[in-house]
LOROLO-507619 format. One record per atom (N, C-alpha, C): x, y, z. Coordinates in steps of 0.1 Angstrom, whole numbers, padded with zeros to 4 digits, always signed. Layout:
N
XYZ ...
end
This chain:
105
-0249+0138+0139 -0236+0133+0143 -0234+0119+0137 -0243+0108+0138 -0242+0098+0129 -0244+0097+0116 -0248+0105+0111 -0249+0105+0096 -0234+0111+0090 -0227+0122+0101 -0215+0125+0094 -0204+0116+0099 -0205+0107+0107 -0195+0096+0110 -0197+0085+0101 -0210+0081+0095 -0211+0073+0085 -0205+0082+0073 -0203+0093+0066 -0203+0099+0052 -0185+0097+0057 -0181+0100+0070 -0166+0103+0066 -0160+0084+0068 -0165+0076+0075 -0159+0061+0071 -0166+0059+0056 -0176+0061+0053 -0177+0058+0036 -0163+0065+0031 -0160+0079+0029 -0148+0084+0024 -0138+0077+0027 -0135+0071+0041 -0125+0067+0039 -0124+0057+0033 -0134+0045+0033 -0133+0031+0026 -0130+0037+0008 -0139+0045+0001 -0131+0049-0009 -0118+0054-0016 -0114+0058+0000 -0097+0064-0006 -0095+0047-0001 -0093+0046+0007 -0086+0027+0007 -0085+0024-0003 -0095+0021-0009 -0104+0009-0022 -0094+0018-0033 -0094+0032-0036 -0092+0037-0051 -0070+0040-0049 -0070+0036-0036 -0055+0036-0033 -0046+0019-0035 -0057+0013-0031 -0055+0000-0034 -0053-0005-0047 -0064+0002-0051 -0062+0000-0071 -0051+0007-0074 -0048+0022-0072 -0037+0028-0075 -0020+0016-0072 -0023+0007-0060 -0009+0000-0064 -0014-0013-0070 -0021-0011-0073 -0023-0026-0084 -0019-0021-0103 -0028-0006-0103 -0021+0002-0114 -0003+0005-0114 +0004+0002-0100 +0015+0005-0098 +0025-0007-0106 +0020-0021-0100 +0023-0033-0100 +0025-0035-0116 +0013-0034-0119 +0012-0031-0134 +0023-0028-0147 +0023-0017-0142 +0034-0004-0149 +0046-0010-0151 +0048-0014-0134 +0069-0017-0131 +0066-0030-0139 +0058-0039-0141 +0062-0054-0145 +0062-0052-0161 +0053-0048-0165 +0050-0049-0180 +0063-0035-0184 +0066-0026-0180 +0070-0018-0183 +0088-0025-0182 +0092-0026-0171 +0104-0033-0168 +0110-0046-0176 +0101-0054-0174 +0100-0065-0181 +0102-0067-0195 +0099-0058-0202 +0101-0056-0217 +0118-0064-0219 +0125-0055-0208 +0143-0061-0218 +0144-0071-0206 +0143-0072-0197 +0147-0088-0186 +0158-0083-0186 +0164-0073-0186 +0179-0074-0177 +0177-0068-0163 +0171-0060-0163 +0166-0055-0148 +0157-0063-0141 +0152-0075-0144 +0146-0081-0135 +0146-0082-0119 +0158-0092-0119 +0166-0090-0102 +0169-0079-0094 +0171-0071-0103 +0175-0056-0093 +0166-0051-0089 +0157-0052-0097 +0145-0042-0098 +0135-0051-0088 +0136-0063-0090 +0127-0071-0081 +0135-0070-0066 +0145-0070-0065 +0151-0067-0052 +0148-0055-0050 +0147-0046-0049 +0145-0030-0047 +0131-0033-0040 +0121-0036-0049 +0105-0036-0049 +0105-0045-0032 +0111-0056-0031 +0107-0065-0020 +0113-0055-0006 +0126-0049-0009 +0133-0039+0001 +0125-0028+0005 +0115-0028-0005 +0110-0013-0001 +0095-0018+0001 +0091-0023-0002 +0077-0034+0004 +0077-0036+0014 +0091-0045+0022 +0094-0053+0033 +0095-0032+0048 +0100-0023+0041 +0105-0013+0050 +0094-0006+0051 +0081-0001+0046 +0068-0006+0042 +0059-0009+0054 +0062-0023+0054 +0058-0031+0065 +0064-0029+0077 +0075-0030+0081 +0080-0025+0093 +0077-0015+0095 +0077-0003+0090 +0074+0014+0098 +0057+0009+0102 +0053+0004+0092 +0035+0004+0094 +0033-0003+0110 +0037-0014+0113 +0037-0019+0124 +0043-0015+0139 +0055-0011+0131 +0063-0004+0145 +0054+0008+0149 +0049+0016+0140 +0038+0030+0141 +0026+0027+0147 +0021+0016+0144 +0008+0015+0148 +0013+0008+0165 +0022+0004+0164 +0025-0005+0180 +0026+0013+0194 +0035+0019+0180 +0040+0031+0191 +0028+0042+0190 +0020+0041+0186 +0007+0051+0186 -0003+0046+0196 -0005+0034+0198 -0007+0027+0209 -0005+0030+0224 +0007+0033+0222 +0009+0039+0237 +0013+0049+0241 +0010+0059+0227 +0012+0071+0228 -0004+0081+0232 -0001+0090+0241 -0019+0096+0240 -0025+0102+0230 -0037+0096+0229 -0042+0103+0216 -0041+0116+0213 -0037+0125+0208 -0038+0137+0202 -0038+0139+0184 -0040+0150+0176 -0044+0152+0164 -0030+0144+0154 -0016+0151+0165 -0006+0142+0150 -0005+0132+0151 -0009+0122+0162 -0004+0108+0162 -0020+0103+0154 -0027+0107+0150 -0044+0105+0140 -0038+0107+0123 -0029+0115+0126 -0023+0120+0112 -0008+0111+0107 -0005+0108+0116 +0006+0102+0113 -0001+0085+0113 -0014+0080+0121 -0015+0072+0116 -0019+0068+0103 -0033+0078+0099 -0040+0076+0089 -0030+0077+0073 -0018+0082+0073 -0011+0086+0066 -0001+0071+0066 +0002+0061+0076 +0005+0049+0077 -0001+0044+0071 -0014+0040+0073 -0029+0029+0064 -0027+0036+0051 -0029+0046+0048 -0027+0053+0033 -0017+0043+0028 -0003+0042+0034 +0010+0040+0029 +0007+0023+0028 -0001+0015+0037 +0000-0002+0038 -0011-0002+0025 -0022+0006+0024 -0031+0005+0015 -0023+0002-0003 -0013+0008-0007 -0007+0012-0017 +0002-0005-0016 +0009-0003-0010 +0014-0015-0007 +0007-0026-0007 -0005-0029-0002 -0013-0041-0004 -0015-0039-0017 -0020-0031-0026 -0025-0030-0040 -0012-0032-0049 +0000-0031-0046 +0012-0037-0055 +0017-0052-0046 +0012-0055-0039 +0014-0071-0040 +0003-0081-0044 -0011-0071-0044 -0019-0079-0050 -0019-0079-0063 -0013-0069-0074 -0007-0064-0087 +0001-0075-0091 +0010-0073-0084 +0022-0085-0087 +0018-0098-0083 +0002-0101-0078 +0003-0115-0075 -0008-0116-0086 -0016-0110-0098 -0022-0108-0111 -0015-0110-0121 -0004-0106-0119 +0005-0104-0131 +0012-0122-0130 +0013-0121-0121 +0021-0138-0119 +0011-0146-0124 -0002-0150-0124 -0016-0157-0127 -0010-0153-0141 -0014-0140-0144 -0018-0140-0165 -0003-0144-0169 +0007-0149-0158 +0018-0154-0170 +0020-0167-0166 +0014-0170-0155 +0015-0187-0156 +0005-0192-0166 -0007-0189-0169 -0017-0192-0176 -0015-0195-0188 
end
């Protein structure tokens, strides 16, 4: 029993970690890819903070209202599928905060 509660928090720290990179590979893409003509800058950087910022609010309000909801399987699934979603999101603001370093540099 402890050995398979250790192998599935190892799994999960890997999907974290390779989800996290995946929005740093996100971060990536939209800057260098977008960036090329600078006319989309503002739009595109407004969109990204709108959808970051809405992101954050469901993650919080979910985790508040799971809280006082009784535990059963969909509120496990609807959390872990939350963390999935902040995980991605932490990896494109840590993306975009890389990308700001190699161009002030």
């Amino acid at each position: 029993m402890r050995k398979q509660q250790f192998a599935h928090q190892l799994i999960q720290l890997l999907i974290n970690f390779i989800l996290i990179l995946f929005g740093c590979f996100i971060a990536t893409t939209l800057s260098t890819t977008l960036g090329q003509t600078g006319d989309w800058g503002m739009l595109i950087s407004g969109i990204i903070v709108t959808f970051l910022e809405i992101i954050s609010k469901r993650t919080y309000t979910i985790k508040k209202l799971i809280m006082i909801l009784p535990k059963n399987y969909q509120s496990h699934k609807i959390k872990y599928f939350v963390v999935l979603l902040n995980d991605i999101k932490i990896g494109v603001l840590y993306g975009f905060f890389i990308e700001a370093f190699k161009l002030g540099s």
